[in-house]
C-alpha positions in Angstrom: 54.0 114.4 -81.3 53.7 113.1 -84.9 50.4 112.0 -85.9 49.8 109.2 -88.2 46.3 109.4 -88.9 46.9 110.0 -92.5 49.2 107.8 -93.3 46.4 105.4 -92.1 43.9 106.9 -94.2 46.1 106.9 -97.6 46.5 103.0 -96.9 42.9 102.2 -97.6 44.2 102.2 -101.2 45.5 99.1 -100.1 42.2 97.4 -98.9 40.6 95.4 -101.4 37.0 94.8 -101.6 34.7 91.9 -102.9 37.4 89.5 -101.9 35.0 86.2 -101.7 34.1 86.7 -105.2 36.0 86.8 -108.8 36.3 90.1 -110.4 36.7 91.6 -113.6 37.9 95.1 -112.1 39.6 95.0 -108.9 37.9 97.9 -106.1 39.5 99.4 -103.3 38.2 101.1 -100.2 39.8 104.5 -101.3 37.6 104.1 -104.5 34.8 102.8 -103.1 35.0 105.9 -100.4 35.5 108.5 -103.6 32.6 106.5 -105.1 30.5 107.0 -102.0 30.6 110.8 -101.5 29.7 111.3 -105.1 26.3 108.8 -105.1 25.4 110.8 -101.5 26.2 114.1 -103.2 23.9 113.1 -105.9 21.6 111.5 -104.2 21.1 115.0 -101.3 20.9 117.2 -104.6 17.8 114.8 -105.8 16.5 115.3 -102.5 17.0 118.8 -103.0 16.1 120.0 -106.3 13.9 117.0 -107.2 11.9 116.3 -103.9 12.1 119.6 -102.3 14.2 118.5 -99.3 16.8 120.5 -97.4 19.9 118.3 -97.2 23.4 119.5 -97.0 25.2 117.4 -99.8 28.6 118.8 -98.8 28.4 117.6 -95.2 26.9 114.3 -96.8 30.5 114.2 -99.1 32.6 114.9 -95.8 30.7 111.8 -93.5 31.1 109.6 -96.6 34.6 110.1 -97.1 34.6 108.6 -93.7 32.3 106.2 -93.5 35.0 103.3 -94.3 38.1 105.0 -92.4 38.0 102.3 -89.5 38.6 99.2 -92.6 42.2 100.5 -92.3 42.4 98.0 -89.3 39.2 95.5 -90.1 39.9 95.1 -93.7 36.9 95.2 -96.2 34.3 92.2 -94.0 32.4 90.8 -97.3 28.5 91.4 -96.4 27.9 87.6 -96.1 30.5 87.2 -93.5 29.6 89.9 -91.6 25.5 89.5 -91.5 25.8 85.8 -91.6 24.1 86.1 -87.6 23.7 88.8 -85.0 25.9 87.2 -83.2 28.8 88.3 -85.4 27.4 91.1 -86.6 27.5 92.3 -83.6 31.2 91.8 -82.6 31.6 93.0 -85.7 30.5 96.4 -84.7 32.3 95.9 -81.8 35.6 96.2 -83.2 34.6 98.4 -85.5 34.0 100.5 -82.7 37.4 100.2 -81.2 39.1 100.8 -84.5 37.6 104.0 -85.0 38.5 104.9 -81.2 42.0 103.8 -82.5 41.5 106.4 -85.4 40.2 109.2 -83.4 43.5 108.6 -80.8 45.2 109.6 -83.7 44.3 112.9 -84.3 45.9 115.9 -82.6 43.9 116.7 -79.6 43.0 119.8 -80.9 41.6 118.7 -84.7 39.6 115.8 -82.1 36.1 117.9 -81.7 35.7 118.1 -85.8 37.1 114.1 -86.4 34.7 112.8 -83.8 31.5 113.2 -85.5 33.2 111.4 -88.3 34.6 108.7 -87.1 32.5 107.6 -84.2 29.1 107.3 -86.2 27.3 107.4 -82.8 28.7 111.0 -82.1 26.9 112.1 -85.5 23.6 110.3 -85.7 21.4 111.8 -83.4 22.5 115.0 -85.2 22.8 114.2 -88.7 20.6 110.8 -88.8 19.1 112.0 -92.4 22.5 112.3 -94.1 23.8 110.0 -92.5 20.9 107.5 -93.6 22.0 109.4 -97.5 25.6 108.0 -97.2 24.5 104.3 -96.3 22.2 104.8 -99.3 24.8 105.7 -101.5 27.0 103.0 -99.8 24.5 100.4 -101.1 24.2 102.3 -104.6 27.5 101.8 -105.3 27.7 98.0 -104.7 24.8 97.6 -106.9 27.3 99.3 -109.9 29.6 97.5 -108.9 27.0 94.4 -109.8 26.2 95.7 -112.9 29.5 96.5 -113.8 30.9 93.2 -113.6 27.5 91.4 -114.9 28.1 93.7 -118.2 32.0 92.5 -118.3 30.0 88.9 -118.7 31.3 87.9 -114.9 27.6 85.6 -114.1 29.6 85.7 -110.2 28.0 88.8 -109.1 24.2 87.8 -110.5 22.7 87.0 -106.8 24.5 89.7 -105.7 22.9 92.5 -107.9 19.4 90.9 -106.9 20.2 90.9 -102.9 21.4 94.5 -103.3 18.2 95.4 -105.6 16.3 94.6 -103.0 17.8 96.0 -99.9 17.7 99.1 -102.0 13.6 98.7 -102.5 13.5 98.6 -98.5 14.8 101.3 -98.4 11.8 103.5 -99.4 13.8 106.4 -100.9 12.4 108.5 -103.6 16.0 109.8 -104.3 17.1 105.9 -104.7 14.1 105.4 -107.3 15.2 108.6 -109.0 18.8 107.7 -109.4 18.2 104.1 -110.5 15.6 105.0 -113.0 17.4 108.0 -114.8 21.3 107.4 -114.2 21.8 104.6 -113.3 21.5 102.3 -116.6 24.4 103.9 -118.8 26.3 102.4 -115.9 26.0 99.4 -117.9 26.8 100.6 -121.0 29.9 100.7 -123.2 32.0 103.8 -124.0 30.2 103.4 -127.5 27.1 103.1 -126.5 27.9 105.9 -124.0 29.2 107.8 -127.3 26.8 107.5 -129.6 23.9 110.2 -131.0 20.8 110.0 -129.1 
């Protein structure tokens, strides 16, 4: 039997984020995804080399290359939609739930056992629950570029936005966070000349 669990996978190309809001620069979830594994590479090597931690960044790059796969069927929710009560956060989750079930069902039988932990978040957390925890992190980093991406393209629209996400990242409590925003973080604003230019 044909499997077409990657033909679903190469469609998140097709999924646009930020859809409430005008952008400058259009993002996709296949973007967003690449984006992703690098910020939770980063962010586990931080952990490792900065803080003296003992994280596997390569496992960290493989759950966050998943951790949007089920949008294939949900779309990209916008954040205000989806958290705007527990009520539909909940189904929310719900049918994000089935669609990773969906996803899973579509790998052969025998690839199933190394998919699982991927794609059904519950499978993985009690296991990986610190990288796992790295890869929302990074989820959240990348938004916040986003922000500050668009806010240096002179688009005011994502303003509130980088403030909400500053401070969800704060709550979060992570040294590796800090460390990223404080010493790679700004050029993300900056312009290829600036980026260019002699220190």
């Amino acid at each position: 039997m044909d499997s077409h669990f990657y033909a679903y996978m190469y469609r998140l190309k097709y999924i646009e984020r930020w859809s409430l809001m005008r952008n400058t620069t259009r993002d996709n979830v296949a973007e967003h995804t690449f984006h992703v594994a690098l910020l939770a590479h980063m962010l586990c090597e931080i952990g490792n080399r900065v803080y003296g931690k003992q994280l596997n960044s390569d496992r960290a790059v493989t759950l966050a290359l998943f951790h949007d796969a089920t949008e294939v069927f949900t779309g990209d929710i916008p954040t205000p939609v989806k958290h705007h009560n527990p009520k539909m956060l909940a189904s929310f989750r719900e049918i994000e739930a089935m669609a990773a079930e969906r996803l899973l069902s579509m790998v052969p039988a025998e690839l199933q056992p190394s998919y699982e932990p991927l794609l059904i978040q519950d499978a993985a957390e009690h296991e990986e629950a610190a990288l796992i925890r790295m890869v929302k992190a990074a989820d959240l980093l990348d938004a916040y570029l986003k922000c500050v991406s668009e806010l240096s393209s002179g688009n005011r629209e994502f303003a509130v936005a980088k403030g909400q996400t500053e401070l969800a990242l704060a709550k979060l409590g992570m040294d590796e966070v800090e460390w990223f925003l404080s010493h790679m973080a700004p050029s993300l604003g900056m312009t290829l000349d600036e980026l260019s230019a002699e220190p």
